[in-house]
N, C-alpha and C positions, 0 to 999 in steps of 0.2 A: 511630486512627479508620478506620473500612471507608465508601465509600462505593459506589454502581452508577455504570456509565456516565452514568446520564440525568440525576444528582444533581450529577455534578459542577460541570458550567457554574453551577450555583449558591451552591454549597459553596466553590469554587475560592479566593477573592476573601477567604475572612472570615482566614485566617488562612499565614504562610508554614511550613509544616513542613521540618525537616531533610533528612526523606525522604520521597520517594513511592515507592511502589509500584503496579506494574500487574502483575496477573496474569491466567492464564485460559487457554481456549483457543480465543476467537472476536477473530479477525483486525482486521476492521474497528472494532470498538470500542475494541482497543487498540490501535491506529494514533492514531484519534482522539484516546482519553483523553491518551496520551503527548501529542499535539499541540497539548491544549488546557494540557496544564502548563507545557510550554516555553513557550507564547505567552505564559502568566501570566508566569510567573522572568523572560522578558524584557522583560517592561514594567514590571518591578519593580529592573530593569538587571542582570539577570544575565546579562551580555555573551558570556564564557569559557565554554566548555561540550570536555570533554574526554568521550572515549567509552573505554569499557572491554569488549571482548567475552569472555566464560566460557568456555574450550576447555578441556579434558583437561590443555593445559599451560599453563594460566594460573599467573601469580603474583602471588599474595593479599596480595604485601608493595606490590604498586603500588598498591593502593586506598591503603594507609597512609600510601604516598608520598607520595600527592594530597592527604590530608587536611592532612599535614604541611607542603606548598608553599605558598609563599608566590606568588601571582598577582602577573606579571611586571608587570602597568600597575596593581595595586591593586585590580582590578574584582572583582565576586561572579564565581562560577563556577557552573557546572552538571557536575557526574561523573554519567554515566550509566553504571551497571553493565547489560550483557544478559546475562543467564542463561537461557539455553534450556532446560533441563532443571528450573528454580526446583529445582536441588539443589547448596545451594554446598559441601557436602562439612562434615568434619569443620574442617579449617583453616579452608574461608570463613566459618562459620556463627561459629566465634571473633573471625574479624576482621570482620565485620558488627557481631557483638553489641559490641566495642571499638571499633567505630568510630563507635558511636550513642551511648557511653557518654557521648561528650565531643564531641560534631559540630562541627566549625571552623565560624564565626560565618559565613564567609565564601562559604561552600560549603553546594549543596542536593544532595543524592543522590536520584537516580533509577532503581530496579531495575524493568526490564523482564524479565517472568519469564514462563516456560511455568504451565501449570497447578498448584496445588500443592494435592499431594493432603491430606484433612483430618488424615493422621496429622500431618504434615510441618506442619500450623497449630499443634501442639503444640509444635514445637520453641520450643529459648529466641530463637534467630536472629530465626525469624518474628513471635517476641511481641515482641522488642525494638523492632521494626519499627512492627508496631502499634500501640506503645503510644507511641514516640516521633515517627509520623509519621501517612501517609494509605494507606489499601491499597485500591485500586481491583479492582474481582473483576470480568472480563471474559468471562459465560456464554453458550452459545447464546441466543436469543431461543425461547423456546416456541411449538411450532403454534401451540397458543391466541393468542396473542399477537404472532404474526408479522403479520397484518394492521394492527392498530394501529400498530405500527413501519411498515409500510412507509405507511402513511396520513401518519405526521408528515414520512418521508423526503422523498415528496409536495411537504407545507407546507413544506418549506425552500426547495423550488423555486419556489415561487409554483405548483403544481400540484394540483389535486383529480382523484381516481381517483374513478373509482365500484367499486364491489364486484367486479364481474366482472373488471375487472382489478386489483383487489388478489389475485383468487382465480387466476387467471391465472399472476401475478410468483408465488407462494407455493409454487404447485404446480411449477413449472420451475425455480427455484435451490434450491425439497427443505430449505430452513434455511439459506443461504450467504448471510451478510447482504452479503457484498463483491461477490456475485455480483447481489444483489438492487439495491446500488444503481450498479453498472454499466447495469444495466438502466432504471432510472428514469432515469441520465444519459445512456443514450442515445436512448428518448423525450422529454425534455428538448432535446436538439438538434435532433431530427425534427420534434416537434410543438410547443415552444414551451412560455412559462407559459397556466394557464388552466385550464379542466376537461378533462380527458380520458374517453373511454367504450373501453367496451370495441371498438367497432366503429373507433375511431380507431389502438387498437392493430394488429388483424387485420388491418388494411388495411397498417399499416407494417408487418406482419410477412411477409405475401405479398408485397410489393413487394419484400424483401429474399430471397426463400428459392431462387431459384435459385442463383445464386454467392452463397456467405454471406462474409460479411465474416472470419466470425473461420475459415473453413477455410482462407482468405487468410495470415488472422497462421501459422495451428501450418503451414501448407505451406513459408513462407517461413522460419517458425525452424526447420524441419527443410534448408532450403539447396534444395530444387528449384527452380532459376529458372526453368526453363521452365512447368511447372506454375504461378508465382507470374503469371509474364504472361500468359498463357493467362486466369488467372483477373480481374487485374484489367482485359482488353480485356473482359471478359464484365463486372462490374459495371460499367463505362462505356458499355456496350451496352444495359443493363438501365435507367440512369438513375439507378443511383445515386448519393446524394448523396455526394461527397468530405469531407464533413467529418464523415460517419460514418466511412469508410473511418480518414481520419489520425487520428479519436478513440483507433480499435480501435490504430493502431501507436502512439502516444503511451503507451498505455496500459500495453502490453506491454513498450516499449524502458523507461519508466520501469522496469521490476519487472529488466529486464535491468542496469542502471545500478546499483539497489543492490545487485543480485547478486553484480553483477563488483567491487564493493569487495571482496569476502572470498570468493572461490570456491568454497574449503575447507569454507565455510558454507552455497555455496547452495540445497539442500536446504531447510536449516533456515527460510532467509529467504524462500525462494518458500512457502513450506507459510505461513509467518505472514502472507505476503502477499496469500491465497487461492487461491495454484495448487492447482489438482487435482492427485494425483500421478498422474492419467495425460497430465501437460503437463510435469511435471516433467523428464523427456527431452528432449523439444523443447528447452526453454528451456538447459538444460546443451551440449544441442549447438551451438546459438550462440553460446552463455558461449564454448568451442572453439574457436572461428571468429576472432573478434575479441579484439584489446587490450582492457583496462577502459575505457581514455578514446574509443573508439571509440562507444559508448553516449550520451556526454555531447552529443555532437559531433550525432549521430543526433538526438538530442532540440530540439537548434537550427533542424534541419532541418525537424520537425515545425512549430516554433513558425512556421517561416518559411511551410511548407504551410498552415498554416491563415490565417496573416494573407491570403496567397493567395487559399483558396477565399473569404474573406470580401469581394472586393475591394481590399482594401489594398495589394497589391503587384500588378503586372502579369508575368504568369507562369502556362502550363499550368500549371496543378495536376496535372493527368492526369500530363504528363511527371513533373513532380515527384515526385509519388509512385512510379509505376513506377523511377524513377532509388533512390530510398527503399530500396522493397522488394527492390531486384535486391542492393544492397550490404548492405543486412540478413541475405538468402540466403546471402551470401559471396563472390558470385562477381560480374563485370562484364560487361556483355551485349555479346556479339561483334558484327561486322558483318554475319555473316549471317543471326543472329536478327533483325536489322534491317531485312533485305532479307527476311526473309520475311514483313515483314505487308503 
């Protein structure tokens, strides 16, 4: 069975398939779709969930493995295969089609895949798949089309755009739907639920455009500390608000966190995740910088800045974040940076 993005939250519920599949090559939708199947499998108790990633030297006899294991406490499982390149080679494409032939009762298969091109839908792998599961096709969203998307993006917020700024988001993320609803989430924080206009925007966007926020984030993941304070005495100067600020580094330290699981890979995971590849460098040079659990840690931090800015903890936020960002950079601000403000 094939369905779209927008079908599934409907679809999802009538029946459990052996496998799913996501494919495609728009980010944001299959983040989601994937998200919206695990939260099903898990409310349907499928507890166990093992991850499998596709490299050049994978080996095709561990899917087998898995199928063949028996689950240590009894529970259902989840095998997620990621196939980056949706080309599992001459061996995978046998051990898929055997693997769907007889699917363990017990066990759902999940292939997360790159784009696959329509010769490659001919293969027997991919009809195996099809015919035994669900395949989820994850496309750009059409000019035509991209206003209406970002009109319901909107309604999920409790938020009505009017036109000028639906025309606005459309024309400055160019078709980057992750990019589009960064954007909504961050007038979301600014402006709240409710109707938004165009002049509501302009106004946040001017109050923003001297030190920008996010020249903040790529200064800091390039490591310039001094540059990084510099900038954020200037947005505390300017007034603005700190829980834009810790949005934009949550944001980024997340994409940093699943990066640094697999290094090897992060190319591949920032590009799924919406980086542009001219951030792709940034982002690899702080991968550099830090251990992988150093990310995690980062992210607590956030969680603690924002209970912060909201009131809930009594604590500069200013300090906070600057302390944040300097250790993001890499480095630890001296004493005489200290004495010189």
């Amino acid at each position: 069975m094939n369905a779209r993005p927008d079908q599934l939250q409907s679809m999802i519920a009538r029946k459990i398939y052996p496998v799913y599949m996501v494919t495609g090559d728009e980010p944001l939708q299959q983040m989601e779709s994937l998200d919206l199947i695990r939260s099903f499998l898990r409310e349907q108790d499928y507890s166990e969930r093992e991850v499998l990633d596709v490299d050049a030297q994978f080996d095709w006899t561990r899917l087998i493995q898995e199928a063949a294991s028996l689950s240590l406490f009894a529970a259902r499982r989840i095998v997620e295969l990621r196939l980056p390149s949706a080309k599992p080679g001459k061996q995978g494409s046998q051990v898929i089609k055997d693997y769907l032939m007889q699917p363990p009762e017990d066990t759902v298969l999940i292939i997360s895949a790159g784009k696959v091109e329509s010769n490659a839908k001919k293969s027997a792998w991919y009809k195996a798949v099809e015919q035994n599961g669900m395949v989820v096709q994850c496309w750009p969203v059409a000019v035509e089309n991209l206003s209406s998307w970002l009109k319901q993006r909107f309604k999920l917020r409790d938020m009505e755009a009017d036109d000028e700024v639906l025309a606005y988001i459309s024309q400055h993320v160019e078709g980057n739907l992750l990019a589009a609803d960064q954007e909504i989430e961050k007038l979301y924080l600014l402006l709240g639920p409710g109707k938004i206009s165009y002049v509501d925007v302009s106004e946040t966007v001017t109050s923003q455009s001297r030190y920008s926020v996010f020249e903040l984030v790529d200064v800091l993941l390039s490591g310039n500390t001094g540059r990084v304070i510099k900038i954020i005495a200037g947005l505390k100067a300017e007034g603005i608000v700190p829980v834009i600020v810790n949005w934009a580094l949550t944001k980024d330290i997340r994409l940093l966190s699943r990066a640094a699981r697999d290094v090897r890979s992060a190319d591949f995971i920032l590009k799924r995740q919406g980086v542009w590849q001219s951030r792709i460098a940034l982002f690899k040079s702080c991968l550099s910088r830090h251990p992988p659990g150093t990310f995690q840690t980062m992210l607590k931090r956030c969680a603690y800045i924002d209970a912060a800015s909201k009131g809930m903890i009594n604590a500069n936020v200013w300090d906070e974040i600057e302390t944040l960002c300097v250790s993001l950079a890499g480095k630890t601000i001296s004493k005489r940076v200290h004495a010189g403000r």
